[in-house]
C-alpha positions as CSV (number, residue, x, y, z in Angstrom):
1,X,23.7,4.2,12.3
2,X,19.7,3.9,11.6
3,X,18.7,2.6,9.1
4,X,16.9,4.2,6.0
5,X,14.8,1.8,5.1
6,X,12.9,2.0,8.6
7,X,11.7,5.6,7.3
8,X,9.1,6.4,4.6
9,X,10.2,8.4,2.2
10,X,7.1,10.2,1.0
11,X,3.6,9.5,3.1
12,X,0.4,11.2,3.6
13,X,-1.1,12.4,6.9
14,X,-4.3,13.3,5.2
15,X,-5.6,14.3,9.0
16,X,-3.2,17.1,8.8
17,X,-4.0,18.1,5.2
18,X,0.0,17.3,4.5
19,X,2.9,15.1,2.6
20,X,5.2,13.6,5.3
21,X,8.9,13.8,3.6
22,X,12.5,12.8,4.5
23,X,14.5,16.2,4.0
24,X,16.8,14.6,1.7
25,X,19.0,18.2,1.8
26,X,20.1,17.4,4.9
27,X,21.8,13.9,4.8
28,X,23.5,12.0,5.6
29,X,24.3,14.1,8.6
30,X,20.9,14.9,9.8
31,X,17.2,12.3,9.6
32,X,14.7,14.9,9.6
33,X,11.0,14.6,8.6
34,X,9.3,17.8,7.4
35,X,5.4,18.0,6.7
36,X,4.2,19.9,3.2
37,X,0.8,21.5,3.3
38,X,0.9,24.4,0.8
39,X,1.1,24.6,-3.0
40,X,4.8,26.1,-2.7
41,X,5.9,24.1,-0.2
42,X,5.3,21.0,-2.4
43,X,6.8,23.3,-5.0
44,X,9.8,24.5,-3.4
45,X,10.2,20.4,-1.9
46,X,10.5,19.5,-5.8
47,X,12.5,22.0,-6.7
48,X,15.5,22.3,-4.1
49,X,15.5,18.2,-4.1
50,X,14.0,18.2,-0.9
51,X,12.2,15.3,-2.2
52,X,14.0,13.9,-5.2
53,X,14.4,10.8,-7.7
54,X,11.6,10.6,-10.4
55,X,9.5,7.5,-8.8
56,X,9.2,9.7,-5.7
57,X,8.5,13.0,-7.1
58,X,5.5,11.2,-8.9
59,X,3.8,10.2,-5.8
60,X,4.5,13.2,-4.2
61,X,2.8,14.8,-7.5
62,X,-0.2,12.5,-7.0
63,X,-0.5,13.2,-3.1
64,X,0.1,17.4,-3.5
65,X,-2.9,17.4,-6.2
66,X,-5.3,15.6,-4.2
67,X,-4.2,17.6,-1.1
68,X,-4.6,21.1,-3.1
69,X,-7.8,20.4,-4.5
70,X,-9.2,18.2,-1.6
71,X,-11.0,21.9,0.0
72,X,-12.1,23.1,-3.2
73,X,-15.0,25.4,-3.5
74,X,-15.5,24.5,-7.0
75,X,-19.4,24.7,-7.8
76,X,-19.5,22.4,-11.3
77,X,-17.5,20.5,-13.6
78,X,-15.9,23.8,-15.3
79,X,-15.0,25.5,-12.3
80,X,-13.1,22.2,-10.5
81,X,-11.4,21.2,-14.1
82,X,-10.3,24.8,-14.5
83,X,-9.1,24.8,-10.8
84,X,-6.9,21.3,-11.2
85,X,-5.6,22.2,-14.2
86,X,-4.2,25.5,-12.9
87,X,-2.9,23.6,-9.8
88,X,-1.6,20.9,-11.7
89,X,0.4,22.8,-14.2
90,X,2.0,24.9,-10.9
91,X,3.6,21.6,-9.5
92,X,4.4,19.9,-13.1
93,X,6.6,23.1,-13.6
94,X,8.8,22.5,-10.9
95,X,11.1,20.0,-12.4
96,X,10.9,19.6,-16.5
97,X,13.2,16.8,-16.7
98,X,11.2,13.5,-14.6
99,X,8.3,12.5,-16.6
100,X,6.8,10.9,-13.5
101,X,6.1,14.2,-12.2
102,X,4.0,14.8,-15.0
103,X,2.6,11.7,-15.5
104,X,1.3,11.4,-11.5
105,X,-0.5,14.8,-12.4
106,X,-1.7,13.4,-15.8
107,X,-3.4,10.5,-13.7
108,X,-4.9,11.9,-11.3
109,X,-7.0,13.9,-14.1
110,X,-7.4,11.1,-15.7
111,X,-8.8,8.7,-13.2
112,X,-11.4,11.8,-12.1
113,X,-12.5,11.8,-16.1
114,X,-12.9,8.1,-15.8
115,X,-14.9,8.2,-12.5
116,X,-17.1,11.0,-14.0
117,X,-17.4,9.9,-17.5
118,X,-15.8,12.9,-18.8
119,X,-14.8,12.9,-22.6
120,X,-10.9,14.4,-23.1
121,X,-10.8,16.0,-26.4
122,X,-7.9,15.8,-28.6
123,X,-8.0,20.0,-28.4
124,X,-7.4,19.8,-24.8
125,X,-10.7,20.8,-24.0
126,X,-13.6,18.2,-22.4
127,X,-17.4,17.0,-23.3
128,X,-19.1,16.8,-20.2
129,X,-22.5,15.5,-21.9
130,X,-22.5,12.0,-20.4
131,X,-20.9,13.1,-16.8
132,X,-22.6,12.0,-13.9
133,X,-24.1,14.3,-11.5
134,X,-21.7,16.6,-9.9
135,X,-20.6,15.0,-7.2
136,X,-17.4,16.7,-5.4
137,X,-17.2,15.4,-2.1
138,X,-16.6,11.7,-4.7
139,X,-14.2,12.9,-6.9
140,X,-11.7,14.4,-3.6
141,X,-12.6,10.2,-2.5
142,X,-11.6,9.1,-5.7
143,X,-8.4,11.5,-5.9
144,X,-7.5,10.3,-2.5
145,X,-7.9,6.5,-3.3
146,X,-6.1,6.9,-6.6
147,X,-2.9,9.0,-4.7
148,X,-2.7,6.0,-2.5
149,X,-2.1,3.4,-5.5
150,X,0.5,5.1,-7.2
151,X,2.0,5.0,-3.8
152,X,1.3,1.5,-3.2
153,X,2.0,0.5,-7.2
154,X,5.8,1.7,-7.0
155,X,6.8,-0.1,-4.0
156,X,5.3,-3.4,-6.3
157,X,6.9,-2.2,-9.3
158,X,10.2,-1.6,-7.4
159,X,10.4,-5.1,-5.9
160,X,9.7,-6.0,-9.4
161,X,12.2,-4.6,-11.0
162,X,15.0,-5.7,-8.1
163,X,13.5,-9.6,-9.0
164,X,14.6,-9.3,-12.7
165,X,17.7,-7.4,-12.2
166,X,18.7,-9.8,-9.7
167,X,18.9,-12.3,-12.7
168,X,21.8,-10.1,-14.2
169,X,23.7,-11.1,-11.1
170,X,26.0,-13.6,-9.1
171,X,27.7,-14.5,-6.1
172,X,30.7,-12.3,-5.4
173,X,29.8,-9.4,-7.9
174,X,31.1,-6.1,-8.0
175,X,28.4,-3.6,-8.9
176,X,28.9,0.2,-9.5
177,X,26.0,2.8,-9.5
178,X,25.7,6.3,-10.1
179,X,23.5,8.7,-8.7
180,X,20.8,7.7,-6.0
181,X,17.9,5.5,-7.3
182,X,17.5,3.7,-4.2
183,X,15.0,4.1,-1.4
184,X,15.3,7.7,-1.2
185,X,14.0,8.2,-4.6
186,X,11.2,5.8,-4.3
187,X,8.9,4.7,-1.7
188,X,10.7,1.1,-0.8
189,X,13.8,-0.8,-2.2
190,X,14.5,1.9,-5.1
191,X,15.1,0.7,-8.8
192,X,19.1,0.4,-9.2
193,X,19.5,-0.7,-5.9
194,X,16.3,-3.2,-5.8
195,X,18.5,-5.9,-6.8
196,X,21.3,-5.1,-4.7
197,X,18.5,-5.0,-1.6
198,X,17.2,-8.4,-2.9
199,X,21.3,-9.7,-3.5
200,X,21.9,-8.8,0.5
201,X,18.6,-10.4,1.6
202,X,19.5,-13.6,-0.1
203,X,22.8,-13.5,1.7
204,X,24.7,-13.1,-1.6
205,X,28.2,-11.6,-1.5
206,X,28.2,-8.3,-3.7
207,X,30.3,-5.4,-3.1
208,X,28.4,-2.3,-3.9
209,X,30.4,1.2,-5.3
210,X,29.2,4.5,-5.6
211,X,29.9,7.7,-7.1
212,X,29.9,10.7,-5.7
213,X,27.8,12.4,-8.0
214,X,28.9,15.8,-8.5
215,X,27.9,18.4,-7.6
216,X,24.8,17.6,-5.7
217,X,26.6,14.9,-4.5
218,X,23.5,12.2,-4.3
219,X,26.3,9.6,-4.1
220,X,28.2,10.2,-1.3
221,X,25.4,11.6,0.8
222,X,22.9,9.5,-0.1
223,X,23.2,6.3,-2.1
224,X,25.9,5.5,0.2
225,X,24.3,6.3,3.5
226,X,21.3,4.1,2.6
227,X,23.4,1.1,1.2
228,X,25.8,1.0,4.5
229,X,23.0,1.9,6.8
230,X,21.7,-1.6,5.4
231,X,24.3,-3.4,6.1
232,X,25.7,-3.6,2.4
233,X,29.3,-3.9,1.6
234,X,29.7,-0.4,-0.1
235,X,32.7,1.7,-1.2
236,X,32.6,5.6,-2.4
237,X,34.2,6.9,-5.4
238,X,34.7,10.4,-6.4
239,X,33.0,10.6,-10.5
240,X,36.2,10.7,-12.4
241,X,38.0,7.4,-10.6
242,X,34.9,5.0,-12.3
243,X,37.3,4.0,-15.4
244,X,40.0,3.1,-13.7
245,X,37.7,1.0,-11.1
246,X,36.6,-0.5,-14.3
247,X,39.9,-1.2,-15.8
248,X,41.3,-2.8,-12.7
249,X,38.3,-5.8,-13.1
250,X,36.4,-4.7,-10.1
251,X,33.1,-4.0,-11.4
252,X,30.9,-6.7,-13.1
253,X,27.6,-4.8,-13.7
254,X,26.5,-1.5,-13.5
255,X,23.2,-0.4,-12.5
256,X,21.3,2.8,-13.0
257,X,18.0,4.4,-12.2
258,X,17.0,7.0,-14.7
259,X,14.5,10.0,-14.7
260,X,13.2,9.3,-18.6
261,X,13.6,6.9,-21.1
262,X,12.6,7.6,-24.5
263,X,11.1,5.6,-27.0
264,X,14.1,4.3,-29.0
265,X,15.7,3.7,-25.5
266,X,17.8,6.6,-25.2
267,X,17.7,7.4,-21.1
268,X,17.6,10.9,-19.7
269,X,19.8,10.4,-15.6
270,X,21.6,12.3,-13.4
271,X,25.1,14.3,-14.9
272,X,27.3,11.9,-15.7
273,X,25.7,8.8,-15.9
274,X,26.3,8.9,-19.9
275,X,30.3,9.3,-18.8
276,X,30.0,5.7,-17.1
277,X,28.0,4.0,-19.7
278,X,30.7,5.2,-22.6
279,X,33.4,3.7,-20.4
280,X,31.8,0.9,-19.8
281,X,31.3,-0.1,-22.9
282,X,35.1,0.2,-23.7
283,X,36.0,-2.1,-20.5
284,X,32.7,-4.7,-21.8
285,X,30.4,-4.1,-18.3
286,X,27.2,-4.7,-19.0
287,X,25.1,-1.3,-17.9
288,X,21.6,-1.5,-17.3
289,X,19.0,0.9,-16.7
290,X,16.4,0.3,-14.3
291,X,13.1,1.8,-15.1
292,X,9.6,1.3,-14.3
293,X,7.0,2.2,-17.2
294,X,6.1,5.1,-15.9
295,X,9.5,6.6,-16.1
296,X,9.1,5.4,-20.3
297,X,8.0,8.0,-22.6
298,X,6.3,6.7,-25.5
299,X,5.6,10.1,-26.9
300,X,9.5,11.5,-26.9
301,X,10.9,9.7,-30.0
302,X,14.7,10.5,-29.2
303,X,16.7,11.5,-25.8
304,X,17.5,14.5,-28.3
305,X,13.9,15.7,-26.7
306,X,14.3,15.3,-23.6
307,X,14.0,18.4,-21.9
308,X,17.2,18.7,-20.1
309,X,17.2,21.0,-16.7
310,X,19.6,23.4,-16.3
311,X,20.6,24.7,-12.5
312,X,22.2,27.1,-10.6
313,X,26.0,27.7,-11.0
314,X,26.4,28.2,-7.2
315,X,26.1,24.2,-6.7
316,X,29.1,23.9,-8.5
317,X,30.9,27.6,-7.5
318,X,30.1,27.4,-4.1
319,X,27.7,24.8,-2.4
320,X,29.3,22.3,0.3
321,X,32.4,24.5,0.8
322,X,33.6,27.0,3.1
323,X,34.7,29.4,0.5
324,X,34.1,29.6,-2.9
325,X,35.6,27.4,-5.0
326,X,35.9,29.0,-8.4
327,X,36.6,32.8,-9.6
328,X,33.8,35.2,-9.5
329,X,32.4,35.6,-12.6
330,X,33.2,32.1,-14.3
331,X,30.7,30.8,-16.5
332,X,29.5,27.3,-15.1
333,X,27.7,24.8,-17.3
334,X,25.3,22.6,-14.8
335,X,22.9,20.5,-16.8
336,X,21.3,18.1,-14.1
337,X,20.8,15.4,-16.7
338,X,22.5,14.1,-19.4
339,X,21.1,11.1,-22.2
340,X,23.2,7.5,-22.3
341,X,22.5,6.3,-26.4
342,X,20.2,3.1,-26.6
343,X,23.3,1.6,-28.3
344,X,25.4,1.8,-24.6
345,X,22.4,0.2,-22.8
346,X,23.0,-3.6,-22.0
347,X,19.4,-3.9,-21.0
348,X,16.6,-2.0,-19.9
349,X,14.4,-3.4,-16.5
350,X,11.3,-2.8,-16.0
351,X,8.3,-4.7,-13.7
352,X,8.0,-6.6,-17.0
353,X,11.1,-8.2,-17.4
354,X,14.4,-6.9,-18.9
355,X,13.7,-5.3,-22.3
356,X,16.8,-6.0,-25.0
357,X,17.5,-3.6,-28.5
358,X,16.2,-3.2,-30.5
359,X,14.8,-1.0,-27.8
360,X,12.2,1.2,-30.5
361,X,10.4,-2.4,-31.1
362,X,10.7,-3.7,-27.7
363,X,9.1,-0.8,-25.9
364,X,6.5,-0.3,-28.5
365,X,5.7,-4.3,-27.9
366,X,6.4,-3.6,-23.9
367,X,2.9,-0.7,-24.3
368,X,1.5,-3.1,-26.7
369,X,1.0,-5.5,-24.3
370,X,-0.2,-3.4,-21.2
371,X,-2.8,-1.7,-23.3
372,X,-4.1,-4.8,-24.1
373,X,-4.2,-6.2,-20.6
């Protein structure tokens, strides 16, 4: 079996004017890299998961922007702000729920205001009286440069993270995950599974179990694939066996990745991951979420919020079987998120260290901090 990790999971061949991505539809069966050149294609790549987990979709964000705007006939300031905007607001649309998406986009606008000396205005519009000399051939430099280090800033931040979540662990644990936040949704080690990565490169005995992750099944195809392919002692788990996992004394932590956490704490993941954290709490795992600041968004109060994607009823209806699998015509309810309460978290872990409730307080000290820096 190859292994995952010898792959990149988003990259960008600037020569060909194109994002470089894993085709994650098509694991664990098939490794197959596709190239992205056109604003749908980085659309549609978003959208049907092609590319998926929110630290990925981010960098894909910040390379598809810079890539779309990086021929632009744009004549002044008005003309290319009007033009990024209008691109920007096309990919940010693909997925509502990931705040990195929109955060990548936000950026990128914001590191070409910098380099210009562009004034945002609290009405949305822009003061362009102290901008330099129009100079686009720079800012499609600067776009380019700035792509590259959110690329290069979430393989830090993920080795981060996997260095203070390996302090929640010890020899011999069993660890349960949900979803995929490993490699495949980032650009190296993943956030739930950075510790588990560090853990096997330390040659510490942990036994790694998955769920499935209906109905998209991120578990089984992916999580899985990547942890084994690694040589990690993992075991698969359809959704509704985690409590009784639990209750038998297997699991000693549970790890999570998330898509958005929200001010008080309250953390936006993939269906079902709210399930396992209200179990856990009955059997007394500690759950943690693993999220880099990025993922953390100061400006929604509450997970009640969040913007929650809703999907197509054929992934549950009809996707990975033969025949359908439910009668035509049944309503089907598929949220692809749902929100774990602050008050089921353990501990939240960022690059910064492991964050503790009160969660409102700690991740308004957390900002504090880095805005000060």
């Amino acid at each position: 079996m190859s292994n995952i990790l010898d792959y990149e999971t988003v990259a960008l061949v600037d020569d060909d004017d194109a994002i470089e991505i894993i085709d994650q539809t098509l694991l664990p069966g098939k490794t197959e890299m596709i190239r992205l050149h056109t604003a749908q294609e980085i659309w549609d790549a978003i959208y049907l998961l092609q590319v998926r987990g929110a630290p990925a979709i981010g960098v894909t964000a910040g390379f598809g922007i810079y890539l779309l705007m990086k021929h632009s006939k744009a004549e002044n300031y008005n003309e290319f702000i009007a033009e990024l905007k209008e691109k920007s607001d096309y990919l940010n649309s693909s997925r509502p729920t990931a705040v990195n998406l929109s955060w990548a986009l936000k950026r990128m606008q914001n590191h070409i205001f910098e380099f210009c000396n562009i004034k945002a205005l609290e009405d949305g519009s822009v003061c362009l009286d102290s901008a330099k000399e129009y100079d686009l051939k720079g800012m499609i430099c600067e776009m380019r440069d700035e792509s590259e280090r959110i690329k290069a800033e979430d393989i830090d931040v993920c080795r981060r993270i996997g260095e203070y979540g390996l302090t929640l662990i010890k020899d011999g644990y069993g660890l349960l995950t949900h979803c995929n936040a490993g490699q495949l949704a980032t650009c190296k080690y993943g956030t739930a599974t950075a510790p588990m990565y560090l853990a096997h490169e330390k040659g510490m005995n942990i036994k790694v179990y998955c769920d499935e992750t209906r109905p998209l099944l991120q578990g089984a195809r992916l999580t899985a694939y990547e942890l084994h392919s690694a040589g990690i002692d993992t075991t698969l788990l359809c959704d509704n066996m985690s409590a009784s996992l639990m209750k038998s004394g297997a699991i000693n932590a549970i790890f999570v990745g998330c898509d958005r956490v929200a001010a008080n704490g309250d953390a936006a993941n993939k269906i079902g991951t709210s399930v396992v954290a209200t179990v856990a709490k009955r059997y007394n795992i500690p759950f943690y979420v693993c999220a880099p600041t990025s993922t953390i968004d100061i400006n929604t109060p509450t997970g009640d919020e969040i913007n929650i994607e809703q999907r197509k009823p054929e992934e549950v209806t009809e996707m990975w079987y033969k025949e359908r699998m439910a009668p035509e015509g049944i309503k089907v309810y598929n949220p692809a998120f749902d929100v774990t309460d602050n008050e089921l978290i353990a501990g939240i872990v960022t690059e910064y260290g492991v964050l503790r409730a009160p969660y409102k307080e700690a991740i308004a000290d957390l900002f504090d901090k880095i805005q000060k820096k």
